[in-house]
C-alpha positions as CSV (number, residue, x, y, z in Angstrom):
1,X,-95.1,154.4,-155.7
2,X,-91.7,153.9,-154.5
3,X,-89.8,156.0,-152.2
4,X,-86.3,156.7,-153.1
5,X,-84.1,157.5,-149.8
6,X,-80.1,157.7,-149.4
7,X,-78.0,155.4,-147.8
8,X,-74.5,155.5,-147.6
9,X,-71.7,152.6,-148.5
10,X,-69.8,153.9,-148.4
11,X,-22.5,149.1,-149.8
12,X,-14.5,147.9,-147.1
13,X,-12.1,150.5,-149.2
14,X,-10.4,153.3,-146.3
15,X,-11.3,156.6,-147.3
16,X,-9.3,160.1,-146.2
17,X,-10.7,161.6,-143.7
18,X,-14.3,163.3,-143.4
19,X,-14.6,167.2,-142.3
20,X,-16.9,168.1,-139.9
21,X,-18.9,170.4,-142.3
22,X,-19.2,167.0,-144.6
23,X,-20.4,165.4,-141.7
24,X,-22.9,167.7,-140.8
25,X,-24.2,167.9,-144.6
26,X,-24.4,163.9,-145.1
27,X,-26.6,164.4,-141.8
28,X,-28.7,167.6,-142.7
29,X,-28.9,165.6,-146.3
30,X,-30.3,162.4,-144.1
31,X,-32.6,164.4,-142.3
32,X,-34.3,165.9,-145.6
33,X,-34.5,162.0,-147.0
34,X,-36.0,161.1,-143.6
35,X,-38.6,163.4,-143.4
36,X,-40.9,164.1,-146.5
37,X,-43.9,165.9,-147.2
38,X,-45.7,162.4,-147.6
39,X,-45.2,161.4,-144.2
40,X,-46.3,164.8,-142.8
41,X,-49.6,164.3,-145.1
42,X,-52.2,162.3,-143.4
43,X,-55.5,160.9,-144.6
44,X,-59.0,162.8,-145.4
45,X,-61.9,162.6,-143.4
46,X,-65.0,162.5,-145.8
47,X,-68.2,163.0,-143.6
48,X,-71.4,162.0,-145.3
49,X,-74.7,162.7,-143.8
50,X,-77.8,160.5,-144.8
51,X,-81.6,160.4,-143.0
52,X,-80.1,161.6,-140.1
53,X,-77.3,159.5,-139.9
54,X,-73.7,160.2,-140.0
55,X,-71.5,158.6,-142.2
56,X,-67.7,158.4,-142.4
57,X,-65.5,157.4,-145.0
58,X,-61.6,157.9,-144.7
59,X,-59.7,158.9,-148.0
60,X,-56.1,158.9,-149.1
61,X,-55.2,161.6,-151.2
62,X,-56.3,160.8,-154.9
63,X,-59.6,158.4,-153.4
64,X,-63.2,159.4,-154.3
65,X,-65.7,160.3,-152.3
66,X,-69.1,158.5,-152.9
67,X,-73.0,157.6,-152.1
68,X,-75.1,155.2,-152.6
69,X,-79.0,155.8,-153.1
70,X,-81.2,152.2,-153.0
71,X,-84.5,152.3,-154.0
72,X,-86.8,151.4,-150.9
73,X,-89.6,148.3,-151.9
74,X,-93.1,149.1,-152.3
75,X,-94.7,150.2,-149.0
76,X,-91.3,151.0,-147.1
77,X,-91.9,154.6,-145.7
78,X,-89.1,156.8,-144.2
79,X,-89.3,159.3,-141.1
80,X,-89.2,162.8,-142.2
81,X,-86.9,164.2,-145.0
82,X,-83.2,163.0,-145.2
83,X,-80.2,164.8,-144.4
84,X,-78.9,166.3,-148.1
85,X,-75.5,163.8,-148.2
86,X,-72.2,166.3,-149.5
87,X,-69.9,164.8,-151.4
88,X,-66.4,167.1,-151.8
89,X,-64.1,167.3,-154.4
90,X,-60.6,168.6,-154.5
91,X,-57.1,168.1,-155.4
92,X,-56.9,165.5,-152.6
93,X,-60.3,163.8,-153.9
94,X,-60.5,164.5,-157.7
95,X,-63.2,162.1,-157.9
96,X,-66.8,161.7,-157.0
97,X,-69.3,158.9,-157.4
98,X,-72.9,158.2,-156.9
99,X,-74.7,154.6,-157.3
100,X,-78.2,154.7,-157.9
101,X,-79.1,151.1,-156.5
102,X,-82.3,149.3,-158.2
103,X,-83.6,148.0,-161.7
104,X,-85.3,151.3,-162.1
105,X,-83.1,153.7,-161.1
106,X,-80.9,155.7,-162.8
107,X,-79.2,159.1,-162.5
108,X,-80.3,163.1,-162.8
109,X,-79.5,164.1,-165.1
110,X,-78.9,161.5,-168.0
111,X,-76.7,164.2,-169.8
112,X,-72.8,163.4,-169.2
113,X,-71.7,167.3,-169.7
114,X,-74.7,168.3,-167.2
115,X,-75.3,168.3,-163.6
116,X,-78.2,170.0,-161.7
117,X,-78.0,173.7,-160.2
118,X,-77.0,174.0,-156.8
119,X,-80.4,175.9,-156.5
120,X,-82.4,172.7,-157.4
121,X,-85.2,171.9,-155.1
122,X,-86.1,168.2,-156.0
123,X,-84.8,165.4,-158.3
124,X,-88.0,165.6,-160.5
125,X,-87.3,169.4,-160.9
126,X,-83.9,168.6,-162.4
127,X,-85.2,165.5,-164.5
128,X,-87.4,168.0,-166.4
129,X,-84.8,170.2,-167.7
130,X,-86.3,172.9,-167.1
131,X,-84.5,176.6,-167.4
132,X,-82.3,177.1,-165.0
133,X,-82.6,173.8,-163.1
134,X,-79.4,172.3,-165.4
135,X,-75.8,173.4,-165.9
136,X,-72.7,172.6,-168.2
137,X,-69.9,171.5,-166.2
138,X,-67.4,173.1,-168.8
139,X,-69.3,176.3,-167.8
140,X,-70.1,176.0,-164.4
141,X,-66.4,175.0,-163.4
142,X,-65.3,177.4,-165.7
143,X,-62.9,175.1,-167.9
144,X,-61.2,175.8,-171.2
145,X,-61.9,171.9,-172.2
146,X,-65.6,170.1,-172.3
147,X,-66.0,168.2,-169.2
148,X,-68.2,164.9,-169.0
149,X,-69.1,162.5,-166.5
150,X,-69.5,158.6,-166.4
151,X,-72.8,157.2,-166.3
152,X,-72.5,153.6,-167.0
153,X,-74.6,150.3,-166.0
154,X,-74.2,148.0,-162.6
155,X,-74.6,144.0,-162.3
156,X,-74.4,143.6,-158.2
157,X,-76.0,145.5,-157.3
158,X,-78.0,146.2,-160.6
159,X,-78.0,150.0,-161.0
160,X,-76.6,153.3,-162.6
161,X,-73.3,154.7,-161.5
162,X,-72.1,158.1,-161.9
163,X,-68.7,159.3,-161.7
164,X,-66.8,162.5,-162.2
165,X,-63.1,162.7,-162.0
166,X,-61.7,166.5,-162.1
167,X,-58.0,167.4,-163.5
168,X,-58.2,171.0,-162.9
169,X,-60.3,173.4,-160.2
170,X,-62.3,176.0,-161.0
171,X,-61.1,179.6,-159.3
172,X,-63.4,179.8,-157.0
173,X,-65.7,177.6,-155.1
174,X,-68.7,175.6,-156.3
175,X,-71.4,173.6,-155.6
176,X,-74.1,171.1,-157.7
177,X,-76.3,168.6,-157.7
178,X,-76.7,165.1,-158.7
179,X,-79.1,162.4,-157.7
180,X,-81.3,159.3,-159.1
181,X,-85.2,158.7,-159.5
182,X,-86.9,155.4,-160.7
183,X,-87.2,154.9,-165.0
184,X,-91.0,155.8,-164.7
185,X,-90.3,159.3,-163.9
186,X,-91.1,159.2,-159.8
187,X,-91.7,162.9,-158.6
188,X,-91.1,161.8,-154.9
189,X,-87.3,160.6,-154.8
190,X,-85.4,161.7,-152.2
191,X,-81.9,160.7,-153.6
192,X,-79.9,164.1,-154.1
193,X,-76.4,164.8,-153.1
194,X,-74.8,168.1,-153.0
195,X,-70.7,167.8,-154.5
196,X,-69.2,171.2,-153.8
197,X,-65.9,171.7,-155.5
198,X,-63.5,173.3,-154.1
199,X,-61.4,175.9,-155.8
200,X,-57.8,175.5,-156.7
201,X,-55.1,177.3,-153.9
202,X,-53.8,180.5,-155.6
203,X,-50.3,180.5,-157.0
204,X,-46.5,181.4,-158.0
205,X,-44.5,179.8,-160.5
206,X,-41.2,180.6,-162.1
207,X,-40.7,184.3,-163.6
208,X,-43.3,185.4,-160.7
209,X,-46.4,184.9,-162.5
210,X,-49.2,184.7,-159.6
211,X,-52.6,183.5,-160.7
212,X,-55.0,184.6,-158.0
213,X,-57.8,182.0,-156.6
214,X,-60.8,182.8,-154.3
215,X,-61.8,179.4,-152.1
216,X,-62.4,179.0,-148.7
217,X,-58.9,177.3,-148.4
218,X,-57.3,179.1,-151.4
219,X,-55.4,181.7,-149.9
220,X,-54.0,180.3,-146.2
221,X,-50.4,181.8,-146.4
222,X,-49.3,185.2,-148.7
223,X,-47.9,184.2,-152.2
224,X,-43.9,185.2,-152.2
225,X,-42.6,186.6,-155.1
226,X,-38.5,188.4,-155.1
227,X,-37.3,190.2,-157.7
228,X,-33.9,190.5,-158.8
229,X,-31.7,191.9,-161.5
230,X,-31.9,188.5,-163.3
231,X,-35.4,187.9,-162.5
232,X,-36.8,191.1,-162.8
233,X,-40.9,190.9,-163.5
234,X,-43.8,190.5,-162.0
235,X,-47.5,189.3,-163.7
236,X,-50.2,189.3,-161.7
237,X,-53.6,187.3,-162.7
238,X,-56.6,188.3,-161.1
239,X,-58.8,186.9,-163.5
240,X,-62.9,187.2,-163.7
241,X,-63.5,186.8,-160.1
242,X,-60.9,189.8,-158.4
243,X,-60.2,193.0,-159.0
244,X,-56.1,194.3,-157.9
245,X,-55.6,196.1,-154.9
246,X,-54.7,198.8,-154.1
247,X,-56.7,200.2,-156.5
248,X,-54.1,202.6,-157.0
249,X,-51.6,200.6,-157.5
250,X,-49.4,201.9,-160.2
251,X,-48.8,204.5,-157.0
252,X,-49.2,203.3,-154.0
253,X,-48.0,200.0,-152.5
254,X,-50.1,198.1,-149.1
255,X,-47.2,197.6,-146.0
256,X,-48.9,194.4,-144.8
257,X,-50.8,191.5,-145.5
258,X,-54.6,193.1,-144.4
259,X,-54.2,195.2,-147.9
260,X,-55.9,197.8,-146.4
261,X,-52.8,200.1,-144.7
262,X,-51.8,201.2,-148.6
263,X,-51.1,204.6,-148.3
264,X,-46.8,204.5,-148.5
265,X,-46.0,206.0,-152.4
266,X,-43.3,203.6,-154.1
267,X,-41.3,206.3,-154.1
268,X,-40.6,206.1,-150.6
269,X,-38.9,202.6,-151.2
270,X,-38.0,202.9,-154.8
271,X,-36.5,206.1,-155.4
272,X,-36.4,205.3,-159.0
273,X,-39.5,204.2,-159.2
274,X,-41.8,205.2,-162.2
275,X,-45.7,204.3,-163.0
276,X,-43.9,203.1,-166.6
277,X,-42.9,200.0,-164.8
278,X,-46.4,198.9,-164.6
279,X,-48.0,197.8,-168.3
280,X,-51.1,196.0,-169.1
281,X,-53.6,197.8,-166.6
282,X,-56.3,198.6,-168.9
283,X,-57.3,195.2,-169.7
284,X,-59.9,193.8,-167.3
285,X,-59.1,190.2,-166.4
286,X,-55.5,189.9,-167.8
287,X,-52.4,189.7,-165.7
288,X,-50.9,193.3,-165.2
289,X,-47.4,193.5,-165.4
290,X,-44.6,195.1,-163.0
291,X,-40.7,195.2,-164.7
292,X,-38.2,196.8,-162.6
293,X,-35.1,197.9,-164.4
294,X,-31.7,197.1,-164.0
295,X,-30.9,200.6,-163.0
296,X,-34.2,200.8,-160.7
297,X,-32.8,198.5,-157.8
298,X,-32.2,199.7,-154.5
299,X,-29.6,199.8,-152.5
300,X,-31.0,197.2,-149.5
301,X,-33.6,194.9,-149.8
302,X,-37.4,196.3,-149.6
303,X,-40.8,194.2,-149.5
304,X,-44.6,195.6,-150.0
305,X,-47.5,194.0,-150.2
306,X,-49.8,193.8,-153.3
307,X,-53.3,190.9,-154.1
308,X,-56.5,190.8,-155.5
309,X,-59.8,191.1,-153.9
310,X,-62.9,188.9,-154.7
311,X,-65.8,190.8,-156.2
312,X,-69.3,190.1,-154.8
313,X,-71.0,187.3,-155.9
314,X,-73.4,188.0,-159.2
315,X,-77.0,187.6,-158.1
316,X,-77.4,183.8,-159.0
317,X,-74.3,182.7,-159.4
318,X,-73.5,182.3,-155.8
319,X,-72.8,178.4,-155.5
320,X,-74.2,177.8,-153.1
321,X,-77.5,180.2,-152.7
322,X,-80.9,178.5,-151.1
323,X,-79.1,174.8,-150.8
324,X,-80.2,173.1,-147.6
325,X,-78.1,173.0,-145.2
326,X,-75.2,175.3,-146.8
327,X,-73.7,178.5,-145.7
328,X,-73.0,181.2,-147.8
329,X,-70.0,180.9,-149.9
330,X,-66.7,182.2,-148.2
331,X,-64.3,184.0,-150.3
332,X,-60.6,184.7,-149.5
333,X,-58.4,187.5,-151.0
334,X,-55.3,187.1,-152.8
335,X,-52.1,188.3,-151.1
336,X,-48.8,188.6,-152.4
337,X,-45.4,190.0,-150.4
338,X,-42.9,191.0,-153.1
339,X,-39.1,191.3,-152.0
340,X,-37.6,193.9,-154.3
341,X,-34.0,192.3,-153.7
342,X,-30.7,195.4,-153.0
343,X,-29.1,195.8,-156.4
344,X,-25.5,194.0,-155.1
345,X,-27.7,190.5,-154.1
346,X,-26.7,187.4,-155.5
347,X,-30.1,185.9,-157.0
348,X,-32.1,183.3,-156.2
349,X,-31.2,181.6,-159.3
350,X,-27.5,181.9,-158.7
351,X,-27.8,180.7,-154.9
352,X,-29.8,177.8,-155.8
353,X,-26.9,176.9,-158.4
354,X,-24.5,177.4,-156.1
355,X,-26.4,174.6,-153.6
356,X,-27.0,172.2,-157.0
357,X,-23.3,172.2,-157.3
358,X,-22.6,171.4,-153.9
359,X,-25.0,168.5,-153.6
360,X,-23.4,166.8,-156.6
361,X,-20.1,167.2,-155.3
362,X,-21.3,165.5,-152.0
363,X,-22.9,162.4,-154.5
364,X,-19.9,162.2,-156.3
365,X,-17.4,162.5,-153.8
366,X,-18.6,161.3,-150.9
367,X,-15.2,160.9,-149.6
368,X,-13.7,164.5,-150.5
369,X,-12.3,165.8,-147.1
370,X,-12.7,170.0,-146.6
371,X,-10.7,171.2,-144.2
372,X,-9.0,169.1,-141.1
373,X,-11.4,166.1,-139.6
């Protein structure tokens, strides 16, 4: 029978006179033009291993990452056991693809909305269906909305290919399967490639709501979150996979960003402080809630630190337990240093309108002179 083995394919009107301080805005403007994040942003290294061999594939951000897996002809033997190929996928590669190469290959599994466990020992295993050995991607990646892949037909070369393309990132990282075996069911193919996914970074949007994630690379810098009298609560989202710290937290704050030195009260900072100002701590897995009042506002700024820890991996649900080749998951906790602004500072909000009205004056009158040249 055939062997299947992985290879990889992988625009002259006089103006008044300019100020010095417009001078040195139109070239602190420049210098923000001149230098974007784009520039600063450079491109993906996507290291495939297959039969020993290593592969390298460089991506922009938005490319997929992807494997080929060619059906060997009758006789052709390989040395050993190939090297399991890893495919990654992220915000900076939201795609993934797979071509299984041959007139009789085709992909594991055939269902769109599945993919193989990340604790799948061989192709044949998967192909079977058996308990365990398939997963929903909806439930796997933990998603709200179904999620399918494409598995469509090949001319050159004749084959199966198999593509995911992922919007949103699960919460934490995972890890599955995918590979190809020949139509007539062949219990010896060697064509399986690991994709681990990596969870989305943790985040802060407007109004301070911090949704907590737990990858590898999730958590590389502390969240920042101020709160002002115009701008005035906090939510805090550590969802399924984290539990808040400190665990007494409606009383005690941490004073930097290891969580663990939490024994200050909030009193100490907040003399007005109350435990009423927290709401929503019963509910496991919802965002608690931390409103200061207008009235609650010291009198200089103070800062604490508050996050979310991962909980320990659920016996089987690790991502990647017993793959070849993979080290144990890593988790990273969730930290967040809050600035309790003084009760006389200007907000954020109010600052940040104060620099939009500047800018436009500098667009519109480019020409305005401030002061003597």
């Amino acid at each position: 029978m055939a062997d299947s083995r992985l290879t990889l394919r992988h625009g002259g009107r006089s103006r008044p006179p300019v100020s010095v301080a417009w001078k040195i805005v139109a070239v602190y403007a420049s210098g923000v033009l001149l230098f974007t994040p784009h520039q600063a942003d450079g491109h993906r290294l996507q290291q495939v291993v297959a039969n020993g061999n290593l592969g390298r594939e460089q991506h922009s951000p938005g490319a997929a990452a992807s494997s080929t897996c060619e059906l060997e002809k009758p006789g052709g033997s390989g040395n050993g056991e190939p090297s399991i190929p890893v495919l990654t996928l992220s915000a900076d590669t939201p795609t993934a693809t797979l071509l299984c190469s041959g007139g009789d290959n085709t992909v594991v599994p055939s269902d769109d909305t599945k993919v193989c466990s990340a604790q799948t020992s061989t192709i044949s295993t998967c192909a079977k269906g058996d308990d365990g050995t398939q997963v929903l991607l909806k439930q796997l990646l933990e998603s709200t909305d179904s999620i399918k892949s494409t598995i469509t037909p090949t001319k050159e070369p004749v084959g199966k290919h198999w593509t995911l393309s992922l919007k949103e990132f699960p919460l934490i990282d995972q890890a599955f399967v995918v590979g190809c075996q020949r139509n007539n069911q062949d219990t010896n193919s060697k064509c399986k490639v690991r994709v681990d996914v990596k969870a989305r970074p943790s985040t802060v949007e407007d109004g301070n709501i911090v949704t907590c994630s737990y990858g590898k690379d999730s958590n590389l810098t502390p969240l920042q979150a101020e709160l002002t009298k115009e701008n005035n609560e906090l939510a805090l989202a550590c969802g399924n996979h984290g539990t808040i710290t400190p665990t007494t937290f409606t009383t005690h704050l941490c004073q930097d960003d290891t969580l663990k030195k939490c024994e200050k009260r909030y009193t100490e900072v907040l003399p007005l402080y109350s435990e009423s100002w927290w709401t929503n701590t019963s509910k496991d897995g919802d965002p608690v809630k931390f409103k200061v009042p207008k009235e609650g506002f010291p009198t200089a700024d103070q800062k604490f630190y508050i996050g979310c820890l991962p909980k320990k991996a659920e016996e089987g649900h690790s991502p990647s337990r017993d793959v070849p080749g993979k080290d144990a998951a890593t988790t990273t906790p969730c930290k967040v240093l809050v600035t309790v602004k003084a009760a006389s500072s200007p907000s954020a909000a109010s600052s940040a309108l104060l620099a939009a009205v500047f800018a436009a004056g500098v667009a519109v009158f480019p020409g305005l002179s401030v002061g003597s040249a």
